[in-house]
PyMOL Python script that loads the backbone (N, CA, C, O; Angstrom):
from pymol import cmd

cmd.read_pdbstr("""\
ATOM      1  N   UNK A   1      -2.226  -7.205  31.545  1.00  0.00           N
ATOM      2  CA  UNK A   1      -3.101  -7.162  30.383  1.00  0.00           C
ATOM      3  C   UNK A   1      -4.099  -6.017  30.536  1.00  0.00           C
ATOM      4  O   UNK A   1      -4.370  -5.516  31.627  1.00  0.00           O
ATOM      5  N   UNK A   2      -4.503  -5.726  29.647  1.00  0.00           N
ATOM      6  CA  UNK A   2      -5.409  -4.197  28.796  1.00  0.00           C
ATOM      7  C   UNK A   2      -6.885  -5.108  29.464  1.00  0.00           C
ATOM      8  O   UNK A   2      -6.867  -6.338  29.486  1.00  0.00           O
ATOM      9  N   UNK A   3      -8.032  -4.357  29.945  1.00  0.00           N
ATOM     10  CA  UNK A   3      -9.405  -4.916  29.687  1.00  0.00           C
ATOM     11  C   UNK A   3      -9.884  -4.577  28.522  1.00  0.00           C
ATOM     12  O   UNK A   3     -10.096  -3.408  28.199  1.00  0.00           O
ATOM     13  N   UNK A   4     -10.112  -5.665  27.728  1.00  0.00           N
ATOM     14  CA  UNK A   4     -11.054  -5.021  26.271  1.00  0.00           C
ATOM     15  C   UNK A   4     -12.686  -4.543  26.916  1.00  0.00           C
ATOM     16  O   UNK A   4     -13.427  -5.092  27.732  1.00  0.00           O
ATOM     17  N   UNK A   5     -12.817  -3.154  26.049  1.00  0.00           N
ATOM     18  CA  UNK A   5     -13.888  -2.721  26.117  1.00  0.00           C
ATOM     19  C   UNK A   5     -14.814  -3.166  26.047  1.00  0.00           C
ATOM     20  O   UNK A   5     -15.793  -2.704  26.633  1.00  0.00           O
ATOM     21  N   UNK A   6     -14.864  -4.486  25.127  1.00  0.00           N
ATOM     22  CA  UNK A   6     -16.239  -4.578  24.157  1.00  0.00           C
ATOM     23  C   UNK A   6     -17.513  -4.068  24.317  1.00  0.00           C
ATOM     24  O   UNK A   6     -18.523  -4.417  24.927  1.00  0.00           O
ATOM     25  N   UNK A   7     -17.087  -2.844  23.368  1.00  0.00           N
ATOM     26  CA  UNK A   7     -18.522  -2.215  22.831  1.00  0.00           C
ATOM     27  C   UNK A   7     -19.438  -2.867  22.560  1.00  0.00           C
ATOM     28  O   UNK A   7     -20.486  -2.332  22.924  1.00  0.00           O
ATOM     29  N   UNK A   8     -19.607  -4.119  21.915  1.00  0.00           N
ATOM     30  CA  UNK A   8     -20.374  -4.576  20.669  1.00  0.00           C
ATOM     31  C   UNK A   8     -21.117  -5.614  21.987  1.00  0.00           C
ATOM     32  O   UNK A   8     -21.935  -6.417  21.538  1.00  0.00           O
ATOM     33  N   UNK A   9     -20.937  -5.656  23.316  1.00  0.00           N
ATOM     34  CA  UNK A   9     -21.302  -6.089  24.154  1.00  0.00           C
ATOM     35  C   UNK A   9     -21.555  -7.963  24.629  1.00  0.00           C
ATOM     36  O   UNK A   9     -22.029  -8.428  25.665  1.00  0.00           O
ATOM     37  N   UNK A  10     -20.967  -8.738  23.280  1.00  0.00           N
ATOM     38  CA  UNK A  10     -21.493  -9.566  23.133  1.00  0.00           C
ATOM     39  C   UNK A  10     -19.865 -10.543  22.909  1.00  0.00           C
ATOM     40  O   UNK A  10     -19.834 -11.596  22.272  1.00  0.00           O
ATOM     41  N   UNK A  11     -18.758  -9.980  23.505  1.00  0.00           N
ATOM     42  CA  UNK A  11     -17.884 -10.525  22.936  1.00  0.00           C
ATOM     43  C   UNK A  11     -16.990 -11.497  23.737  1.00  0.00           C
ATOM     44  O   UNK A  11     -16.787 -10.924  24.808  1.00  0.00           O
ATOM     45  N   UNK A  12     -16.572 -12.287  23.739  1.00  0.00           N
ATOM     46  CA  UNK A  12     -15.672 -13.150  24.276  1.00  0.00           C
ATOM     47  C   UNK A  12     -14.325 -12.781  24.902  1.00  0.00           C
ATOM     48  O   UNK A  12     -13.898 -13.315  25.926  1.00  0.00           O
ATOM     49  N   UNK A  13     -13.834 -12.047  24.369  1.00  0.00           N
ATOM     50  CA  UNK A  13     -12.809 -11.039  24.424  1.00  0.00           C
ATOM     51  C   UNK A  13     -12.795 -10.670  26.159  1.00  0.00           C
ATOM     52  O   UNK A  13     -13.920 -10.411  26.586  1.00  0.00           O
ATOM     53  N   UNK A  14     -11.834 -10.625  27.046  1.00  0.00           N
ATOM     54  CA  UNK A  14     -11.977  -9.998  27.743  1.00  0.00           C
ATOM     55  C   UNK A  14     -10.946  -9.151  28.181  1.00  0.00           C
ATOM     56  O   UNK A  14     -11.172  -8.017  28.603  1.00  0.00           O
ATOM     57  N   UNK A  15      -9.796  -9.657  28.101  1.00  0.00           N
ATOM     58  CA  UNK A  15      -8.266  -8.771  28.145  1.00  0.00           C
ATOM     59  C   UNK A  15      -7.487  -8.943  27.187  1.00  0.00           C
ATOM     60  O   UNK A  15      -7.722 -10.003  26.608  1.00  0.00           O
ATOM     61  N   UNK A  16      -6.427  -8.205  26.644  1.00  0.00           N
ATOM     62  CA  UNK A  16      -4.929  -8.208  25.771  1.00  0.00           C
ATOM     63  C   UNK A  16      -3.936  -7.705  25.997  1.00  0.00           C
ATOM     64  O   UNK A  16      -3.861  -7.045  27.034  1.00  0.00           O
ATOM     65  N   UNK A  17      -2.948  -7.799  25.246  1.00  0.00           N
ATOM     66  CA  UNK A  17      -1.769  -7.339  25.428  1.00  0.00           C
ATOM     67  C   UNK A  17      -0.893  -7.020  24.143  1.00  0.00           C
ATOM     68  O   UNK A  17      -0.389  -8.029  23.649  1.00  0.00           O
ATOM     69  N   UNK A  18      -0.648  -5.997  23.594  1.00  0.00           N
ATOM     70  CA  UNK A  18      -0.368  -5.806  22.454  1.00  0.00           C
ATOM     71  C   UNK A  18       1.642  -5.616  22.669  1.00  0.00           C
ATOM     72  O   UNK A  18       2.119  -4.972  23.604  1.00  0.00           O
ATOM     73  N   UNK A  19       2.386  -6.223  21.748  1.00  0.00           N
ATOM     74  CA  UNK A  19       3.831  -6.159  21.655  1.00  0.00           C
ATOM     75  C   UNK A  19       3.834  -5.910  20.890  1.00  0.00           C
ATOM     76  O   UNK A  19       2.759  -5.628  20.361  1.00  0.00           O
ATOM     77  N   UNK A  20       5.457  -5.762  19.934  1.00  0.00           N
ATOM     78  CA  UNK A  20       5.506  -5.364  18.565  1.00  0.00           C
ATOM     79  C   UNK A  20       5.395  -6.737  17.985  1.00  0.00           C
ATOM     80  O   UNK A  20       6.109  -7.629  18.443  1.00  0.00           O
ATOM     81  N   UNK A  21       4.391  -7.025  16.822  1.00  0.00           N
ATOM     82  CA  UNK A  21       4.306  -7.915  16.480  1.00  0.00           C
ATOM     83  C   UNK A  21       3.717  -9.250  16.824  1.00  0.00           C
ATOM     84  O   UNK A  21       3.898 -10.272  16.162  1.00  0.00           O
ATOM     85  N   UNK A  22       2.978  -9.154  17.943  1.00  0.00           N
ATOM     86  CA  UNK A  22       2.344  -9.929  18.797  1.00  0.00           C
ATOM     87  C   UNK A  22       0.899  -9.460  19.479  1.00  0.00           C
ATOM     88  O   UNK A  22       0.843  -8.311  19.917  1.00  0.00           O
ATOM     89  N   UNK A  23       0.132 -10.023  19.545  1.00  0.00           N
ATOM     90  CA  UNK A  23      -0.775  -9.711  20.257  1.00  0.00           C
ATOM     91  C   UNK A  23      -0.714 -11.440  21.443  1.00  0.00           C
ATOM     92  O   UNK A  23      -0.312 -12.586  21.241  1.00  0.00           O
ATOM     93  N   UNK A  24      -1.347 -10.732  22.614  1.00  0.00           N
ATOM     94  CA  UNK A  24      -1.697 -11.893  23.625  1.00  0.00           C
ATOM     95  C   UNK A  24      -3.202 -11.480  23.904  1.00  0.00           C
ATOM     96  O   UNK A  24      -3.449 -10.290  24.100  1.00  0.00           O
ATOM     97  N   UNK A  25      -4.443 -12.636  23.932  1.00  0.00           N
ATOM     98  CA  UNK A  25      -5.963 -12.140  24.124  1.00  0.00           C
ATOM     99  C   UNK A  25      -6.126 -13.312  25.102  1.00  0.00           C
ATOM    100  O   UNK A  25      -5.642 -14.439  24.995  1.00  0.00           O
ATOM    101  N   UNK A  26      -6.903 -12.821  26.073  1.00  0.00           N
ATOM    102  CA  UNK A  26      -7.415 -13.817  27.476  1.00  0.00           C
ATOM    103  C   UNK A  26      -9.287 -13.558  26.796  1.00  0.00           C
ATOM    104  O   UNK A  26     -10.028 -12.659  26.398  1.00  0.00           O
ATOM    105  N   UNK A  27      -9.276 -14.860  27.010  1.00  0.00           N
ATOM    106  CA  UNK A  27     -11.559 -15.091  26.968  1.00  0.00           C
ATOM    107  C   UNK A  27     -11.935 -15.470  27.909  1.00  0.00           C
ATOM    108  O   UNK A  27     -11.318 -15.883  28.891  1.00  0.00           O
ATOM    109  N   UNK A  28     -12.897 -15.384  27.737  1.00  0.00           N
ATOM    110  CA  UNK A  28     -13.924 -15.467  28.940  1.00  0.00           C
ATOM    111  C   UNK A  28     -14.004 -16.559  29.319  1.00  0.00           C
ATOM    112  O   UNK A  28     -14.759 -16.742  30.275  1.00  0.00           O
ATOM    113  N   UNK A  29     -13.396 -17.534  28.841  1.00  0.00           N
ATOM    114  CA  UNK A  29     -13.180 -19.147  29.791  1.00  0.00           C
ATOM    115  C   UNK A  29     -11.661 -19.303  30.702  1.00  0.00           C
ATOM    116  O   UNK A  29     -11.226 -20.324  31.235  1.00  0.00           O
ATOM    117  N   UNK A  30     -11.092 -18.028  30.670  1.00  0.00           N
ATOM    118  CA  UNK A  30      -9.824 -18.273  31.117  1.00  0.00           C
ATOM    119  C   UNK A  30      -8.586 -18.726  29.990  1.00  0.00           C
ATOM    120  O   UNK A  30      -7.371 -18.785  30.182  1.00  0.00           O
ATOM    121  N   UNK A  31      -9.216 -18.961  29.003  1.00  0.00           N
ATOM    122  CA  UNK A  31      -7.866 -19.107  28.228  1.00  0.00           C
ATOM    123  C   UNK A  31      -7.157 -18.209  27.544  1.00  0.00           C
ATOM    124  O   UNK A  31      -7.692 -17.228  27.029  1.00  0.00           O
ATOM    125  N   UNK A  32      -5.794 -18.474  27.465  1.00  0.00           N
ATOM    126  CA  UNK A  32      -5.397 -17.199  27.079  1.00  0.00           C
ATOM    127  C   UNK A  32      -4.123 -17.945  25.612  1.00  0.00           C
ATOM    128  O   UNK A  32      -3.339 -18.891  25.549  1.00  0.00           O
ATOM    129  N   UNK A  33      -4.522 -16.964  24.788  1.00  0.00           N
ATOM    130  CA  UNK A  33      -3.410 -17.549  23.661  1.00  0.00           C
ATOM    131  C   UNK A  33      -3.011 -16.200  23.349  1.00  0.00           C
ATOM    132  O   UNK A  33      -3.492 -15.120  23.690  1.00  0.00           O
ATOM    133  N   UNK A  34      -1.437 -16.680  22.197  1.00  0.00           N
ATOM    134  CA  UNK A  34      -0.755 -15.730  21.930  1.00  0.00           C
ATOM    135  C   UNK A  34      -0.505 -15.800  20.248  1.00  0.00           C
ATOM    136  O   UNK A  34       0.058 -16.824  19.863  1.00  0.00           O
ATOM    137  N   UNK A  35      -0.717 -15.228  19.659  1.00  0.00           N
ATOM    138  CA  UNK A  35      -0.748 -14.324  18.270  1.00  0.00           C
ATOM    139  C   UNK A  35      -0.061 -13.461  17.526  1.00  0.00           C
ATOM    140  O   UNK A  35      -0.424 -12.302  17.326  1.00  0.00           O
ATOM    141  N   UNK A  36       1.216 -14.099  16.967  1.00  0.00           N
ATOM    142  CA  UNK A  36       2.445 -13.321  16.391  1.00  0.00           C
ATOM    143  C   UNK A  36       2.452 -13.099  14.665  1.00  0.00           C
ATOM    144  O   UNK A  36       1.892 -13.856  13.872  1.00  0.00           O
ATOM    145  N   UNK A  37       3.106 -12.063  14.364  1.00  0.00           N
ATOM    146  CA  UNK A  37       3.244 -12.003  12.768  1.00  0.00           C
ATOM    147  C   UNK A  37       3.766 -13.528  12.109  1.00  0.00           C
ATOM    148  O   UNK A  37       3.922 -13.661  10.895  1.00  0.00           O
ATOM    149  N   UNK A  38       3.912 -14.204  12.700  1.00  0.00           N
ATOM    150  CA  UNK A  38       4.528 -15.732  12.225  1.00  0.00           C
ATOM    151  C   UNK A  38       3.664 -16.622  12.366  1.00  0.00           C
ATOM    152  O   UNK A  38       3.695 -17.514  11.519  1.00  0.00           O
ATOM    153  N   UNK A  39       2.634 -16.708  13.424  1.00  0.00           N
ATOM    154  CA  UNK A  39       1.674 -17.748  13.481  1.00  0.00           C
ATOM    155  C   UNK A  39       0.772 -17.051  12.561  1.00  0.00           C
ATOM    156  O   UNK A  39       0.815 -17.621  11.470  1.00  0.00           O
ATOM    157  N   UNK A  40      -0.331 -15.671  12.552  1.00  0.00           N
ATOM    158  CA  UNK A  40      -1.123 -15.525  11.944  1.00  0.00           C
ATOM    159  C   UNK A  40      -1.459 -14.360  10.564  1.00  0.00           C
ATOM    160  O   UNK A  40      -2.502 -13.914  10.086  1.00  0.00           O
ATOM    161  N   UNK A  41       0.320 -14.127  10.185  1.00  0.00           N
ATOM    162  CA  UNK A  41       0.031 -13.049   9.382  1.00  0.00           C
ATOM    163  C   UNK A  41       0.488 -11.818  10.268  1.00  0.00           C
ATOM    164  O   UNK A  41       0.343 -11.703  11.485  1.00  0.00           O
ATOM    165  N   UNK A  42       1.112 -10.865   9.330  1.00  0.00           N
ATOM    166  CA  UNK A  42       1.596  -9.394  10.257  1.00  0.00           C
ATOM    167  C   UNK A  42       0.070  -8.578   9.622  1.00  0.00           C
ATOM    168  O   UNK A  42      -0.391  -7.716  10.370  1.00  0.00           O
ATOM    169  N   UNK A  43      -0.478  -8.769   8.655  1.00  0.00           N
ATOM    170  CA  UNK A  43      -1.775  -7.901   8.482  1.00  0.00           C
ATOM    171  C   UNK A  43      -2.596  -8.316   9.625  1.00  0.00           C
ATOM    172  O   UNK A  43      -2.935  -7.510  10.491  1.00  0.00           O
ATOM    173  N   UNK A  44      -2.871  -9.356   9.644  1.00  0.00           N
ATOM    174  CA  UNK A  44      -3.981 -10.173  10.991  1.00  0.00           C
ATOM    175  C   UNK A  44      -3.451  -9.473  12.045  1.00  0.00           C
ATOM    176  O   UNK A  44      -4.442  -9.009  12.608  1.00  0.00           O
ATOM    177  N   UNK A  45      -2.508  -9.135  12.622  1.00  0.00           N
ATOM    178  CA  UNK A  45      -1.582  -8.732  13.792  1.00  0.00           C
ATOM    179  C   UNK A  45      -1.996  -7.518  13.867  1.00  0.00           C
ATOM    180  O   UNK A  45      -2.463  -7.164  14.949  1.00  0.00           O
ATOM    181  N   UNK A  46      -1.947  -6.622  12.836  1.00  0.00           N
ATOM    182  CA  UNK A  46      -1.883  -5.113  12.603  1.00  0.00           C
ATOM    183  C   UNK A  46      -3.487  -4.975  13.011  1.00  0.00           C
ATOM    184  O   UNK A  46      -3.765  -4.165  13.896  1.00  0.00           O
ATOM    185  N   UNK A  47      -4.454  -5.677  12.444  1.00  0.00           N
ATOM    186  CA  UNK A  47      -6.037  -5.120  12.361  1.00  0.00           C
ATOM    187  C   UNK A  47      -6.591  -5.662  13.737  1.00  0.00           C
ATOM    188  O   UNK A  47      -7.449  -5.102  14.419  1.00  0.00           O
ATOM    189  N   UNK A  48      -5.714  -7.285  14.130  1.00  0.00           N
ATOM    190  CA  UNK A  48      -6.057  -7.497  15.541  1.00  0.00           C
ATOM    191  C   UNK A  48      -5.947  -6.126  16.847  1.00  0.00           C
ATOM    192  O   UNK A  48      -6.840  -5.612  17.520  1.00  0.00           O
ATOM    193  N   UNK A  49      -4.324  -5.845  16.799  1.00  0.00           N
ATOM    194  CA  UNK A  49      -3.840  -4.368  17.666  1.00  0.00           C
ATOM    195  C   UNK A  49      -5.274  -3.588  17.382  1.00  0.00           C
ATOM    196  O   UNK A  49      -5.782  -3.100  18.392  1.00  0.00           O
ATOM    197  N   UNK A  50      -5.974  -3.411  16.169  1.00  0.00           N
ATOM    198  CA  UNK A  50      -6.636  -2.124  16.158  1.00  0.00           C
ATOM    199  C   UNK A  50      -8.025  -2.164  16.756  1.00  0.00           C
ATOM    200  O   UNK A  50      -8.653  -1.430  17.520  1.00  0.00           O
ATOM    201  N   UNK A  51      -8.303  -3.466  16.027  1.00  0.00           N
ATOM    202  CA  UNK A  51      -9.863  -3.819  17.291  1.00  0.00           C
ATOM    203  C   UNK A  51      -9.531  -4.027  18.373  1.00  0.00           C
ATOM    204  O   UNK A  51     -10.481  -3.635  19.050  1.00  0.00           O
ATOM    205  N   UNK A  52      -8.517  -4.531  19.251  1.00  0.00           N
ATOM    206  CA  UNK A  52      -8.169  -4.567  20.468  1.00  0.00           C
ATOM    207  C   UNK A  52      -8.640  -2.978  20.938  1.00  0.00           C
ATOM    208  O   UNK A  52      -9.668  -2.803  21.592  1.00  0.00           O
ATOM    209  N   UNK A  53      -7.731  -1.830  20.508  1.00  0.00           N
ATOM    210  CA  UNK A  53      -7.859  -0.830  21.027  1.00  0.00           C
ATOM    211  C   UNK A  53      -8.775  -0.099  21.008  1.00  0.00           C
ATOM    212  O   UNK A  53      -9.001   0.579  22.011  1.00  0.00           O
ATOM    213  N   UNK A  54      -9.677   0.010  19.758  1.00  0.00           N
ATOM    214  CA  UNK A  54     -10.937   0.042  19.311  1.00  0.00           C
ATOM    215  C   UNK A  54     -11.962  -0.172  20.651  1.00  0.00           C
ATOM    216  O   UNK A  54     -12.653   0.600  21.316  1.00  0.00           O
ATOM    217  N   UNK A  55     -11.641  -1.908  20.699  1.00  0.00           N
ATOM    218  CA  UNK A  55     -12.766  -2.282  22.131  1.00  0.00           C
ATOM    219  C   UNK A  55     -14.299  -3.214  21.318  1.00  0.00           C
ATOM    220  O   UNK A  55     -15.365  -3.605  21.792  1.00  0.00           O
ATOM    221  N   UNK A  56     -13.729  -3.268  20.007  1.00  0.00           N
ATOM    222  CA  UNK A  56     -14.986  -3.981  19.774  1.00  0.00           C
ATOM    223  C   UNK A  56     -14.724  -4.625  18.084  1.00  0.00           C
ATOM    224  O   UNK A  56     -14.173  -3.946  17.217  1.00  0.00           O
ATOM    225  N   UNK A  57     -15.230  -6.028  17.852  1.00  0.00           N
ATOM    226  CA  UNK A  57     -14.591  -6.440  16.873  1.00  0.00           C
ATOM    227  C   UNK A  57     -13.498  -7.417  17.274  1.00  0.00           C
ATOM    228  O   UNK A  57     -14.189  -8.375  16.929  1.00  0.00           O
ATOM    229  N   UNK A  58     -12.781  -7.789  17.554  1.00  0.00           N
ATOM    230  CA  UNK A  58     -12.099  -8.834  17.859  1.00  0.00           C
ATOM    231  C   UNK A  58     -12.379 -10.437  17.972  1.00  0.00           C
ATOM    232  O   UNK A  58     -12.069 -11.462  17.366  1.00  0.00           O
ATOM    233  N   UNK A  59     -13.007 -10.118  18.896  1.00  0.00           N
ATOM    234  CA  UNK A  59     -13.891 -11.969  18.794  1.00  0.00           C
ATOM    235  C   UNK A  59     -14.006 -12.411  17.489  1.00  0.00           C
ATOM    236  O   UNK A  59     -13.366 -13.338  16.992  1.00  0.00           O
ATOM    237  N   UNK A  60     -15.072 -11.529  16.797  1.00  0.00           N
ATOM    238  CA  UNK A  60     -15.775 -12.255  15.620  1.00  0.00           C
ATOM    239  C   UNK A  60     -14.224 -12.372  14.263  1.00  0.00           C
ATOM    240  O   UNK A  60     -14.138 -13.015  13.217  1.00  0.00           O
ATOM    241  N   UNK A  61     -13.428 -11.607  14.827  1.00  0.00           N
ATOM    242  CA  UNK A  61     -12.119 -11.362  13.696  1.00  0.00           C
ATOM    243  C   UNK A  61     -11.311 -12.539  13.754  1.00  0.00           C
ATOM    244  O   UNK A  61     -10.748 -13.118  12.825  1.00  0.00           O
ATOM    245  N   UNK A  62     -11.329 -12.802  14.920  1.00  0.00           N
ATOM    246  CA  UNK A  62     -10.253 -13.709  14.920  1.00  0.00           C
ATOM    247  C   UNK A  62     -11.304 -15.256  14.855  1.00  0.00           C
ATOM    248  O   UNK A  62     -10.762 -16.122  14.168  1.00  0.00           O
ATOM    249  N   UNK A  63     -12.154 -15.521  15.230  1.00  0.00           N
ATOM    250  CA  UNK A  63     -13.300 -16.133  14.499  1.00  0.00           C
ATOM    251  C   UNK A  63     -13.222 -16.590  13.089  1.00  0.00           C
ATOM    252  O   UNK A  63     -12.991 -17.724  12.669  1.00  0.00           O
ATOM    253  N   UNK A  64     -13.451 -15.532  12.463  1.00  0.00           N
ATOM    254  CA  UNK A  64     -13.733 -15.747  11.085  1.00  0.00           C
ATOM    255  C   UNK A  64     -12.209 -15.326  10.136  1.00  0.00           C
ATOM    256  O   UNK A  64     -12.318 -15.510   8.923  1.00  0.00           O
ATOM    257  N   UNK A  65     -11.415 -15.013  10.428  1.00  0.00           N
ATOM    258  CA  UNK A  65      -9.995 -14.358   9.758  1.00  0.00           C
ATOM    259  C   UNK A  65      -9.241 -15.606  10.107  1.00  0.00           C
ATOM    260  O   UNK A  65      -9.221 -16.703   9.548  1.00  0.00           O
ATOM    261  N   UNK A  66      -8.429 -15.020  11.516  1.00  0.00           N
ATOM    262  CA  UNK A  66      -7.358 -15.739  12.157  1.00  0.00           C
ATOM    263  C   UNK A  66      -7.911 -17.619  12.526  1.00  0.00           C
ATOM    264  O   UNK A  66      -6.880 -18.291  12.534  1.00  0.00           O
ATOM    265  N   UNK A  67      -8.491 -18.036  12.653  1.00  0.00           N
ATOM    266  CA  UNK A  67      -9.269 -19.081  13.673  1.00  0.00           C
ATOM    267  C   UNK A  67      -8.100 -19.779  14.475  1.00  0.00           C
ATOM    268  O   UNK A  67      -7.913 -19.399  15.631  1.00  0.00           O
ATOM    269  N   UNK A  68      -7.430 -20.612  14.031  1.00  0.00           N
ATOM    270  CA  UNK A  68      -6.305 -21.548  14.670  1.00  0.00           C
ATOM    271  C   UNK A  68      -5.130 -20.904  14.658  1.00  0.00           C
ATOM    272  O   UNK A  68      -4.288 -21.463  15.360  1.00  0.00           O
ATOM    273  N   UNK A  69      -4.648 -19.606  13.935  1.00  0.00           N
ATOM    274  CA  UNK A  69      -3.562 -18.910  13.882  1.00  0.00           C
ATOM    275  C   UNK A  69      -2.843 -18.471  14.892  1.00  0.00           C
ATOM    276  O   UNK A  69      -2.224 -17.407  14.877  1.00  0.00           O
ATOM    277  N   UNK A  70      -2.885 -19.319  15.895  1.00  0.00           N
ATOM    278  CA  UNK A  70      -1.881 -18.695  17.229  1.00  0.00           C
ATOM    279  C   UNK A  70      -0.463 -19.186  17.117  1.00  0.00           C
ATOM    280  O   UNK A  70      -0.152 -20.136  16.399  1.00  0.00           O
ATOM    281  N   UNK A  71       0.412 -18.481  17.878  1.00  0.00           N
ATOM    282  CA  UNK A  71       1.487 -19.391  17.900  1.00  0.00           C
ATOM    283  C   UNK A  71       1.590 -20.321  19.265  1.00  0.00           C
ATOM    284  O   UNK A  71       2.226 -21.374  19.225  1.00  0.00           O
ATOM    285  N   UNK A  72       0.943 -19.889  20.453  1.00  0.00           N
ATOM    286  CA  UNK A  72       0.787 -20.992  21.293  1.00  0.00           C
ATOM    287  C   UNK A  72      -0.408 -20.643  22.382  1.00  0.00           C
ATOM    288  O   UNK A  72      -0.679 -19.481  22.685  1.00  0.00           O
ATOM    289  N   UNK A  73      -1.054 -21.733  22.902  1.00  0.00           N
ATOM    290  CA  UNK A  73      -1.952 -21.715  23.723  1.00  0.00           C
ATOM    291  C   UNK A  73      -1.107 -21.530  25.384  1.00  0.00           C
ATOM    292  O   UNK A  73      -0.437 -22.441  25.871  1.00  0.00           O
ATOM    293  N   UNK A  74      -1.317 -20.212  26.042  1.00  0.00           N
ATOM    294  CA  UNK A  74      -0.702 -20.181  27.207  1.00  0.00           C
ATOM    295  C   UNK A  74      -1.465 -20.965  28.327  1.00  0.00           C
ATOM    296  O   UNK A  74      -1.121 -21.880  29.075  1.00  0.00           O
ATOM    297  N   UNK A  75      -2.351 -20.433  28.204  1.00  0.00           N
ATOM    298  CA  UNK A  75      -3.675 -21.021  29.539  1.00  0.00           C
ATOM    299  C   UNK A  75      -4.982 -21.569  28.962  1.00  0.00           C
ATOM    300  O   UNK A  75      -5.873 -21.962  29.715  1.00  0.00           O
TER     301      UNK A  75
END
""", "prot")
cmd.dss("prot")
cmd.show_as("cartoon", "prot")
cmd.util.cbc("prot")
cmd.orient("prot")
């Protein structure tokens, strides 16, 4: 997994992993879920990849956009 940057300094976010069509995000409690064009939308997918790479924005996105939209809880 990628370390997210977070710029915005305040974010939950701490690693990802971007596939085609998938994102995987680890937080800061150790959990880690996974996020496909089928659980949360291929737009959600597309803007997730971009704040991922970005480094800031993510938390609050998937927060307020995505919330329960995973396709499974890994850890």
């Amino acid at each position: 997994m990628e370390h997210y940057k977070n710029l915005g300094g305040d974010s939950n976010v701490v690693a990802y992993e971007i596939e085609a069509g998938e994102i995987t995000v680890q937080f800061g409690d150790g959990s880690i879920y996974l996020y496909t064009n089928q659980s949360a939308g291929a737009a959600s997918i597309k803007e997730m990849h971009r704040l991922a790479k970005v480094g800031q924005g993510l938390n609050s996105y998937i927060g307020r956009v995505v919330k329960k939209g995973y396709a499974k809880k890994i850890r």
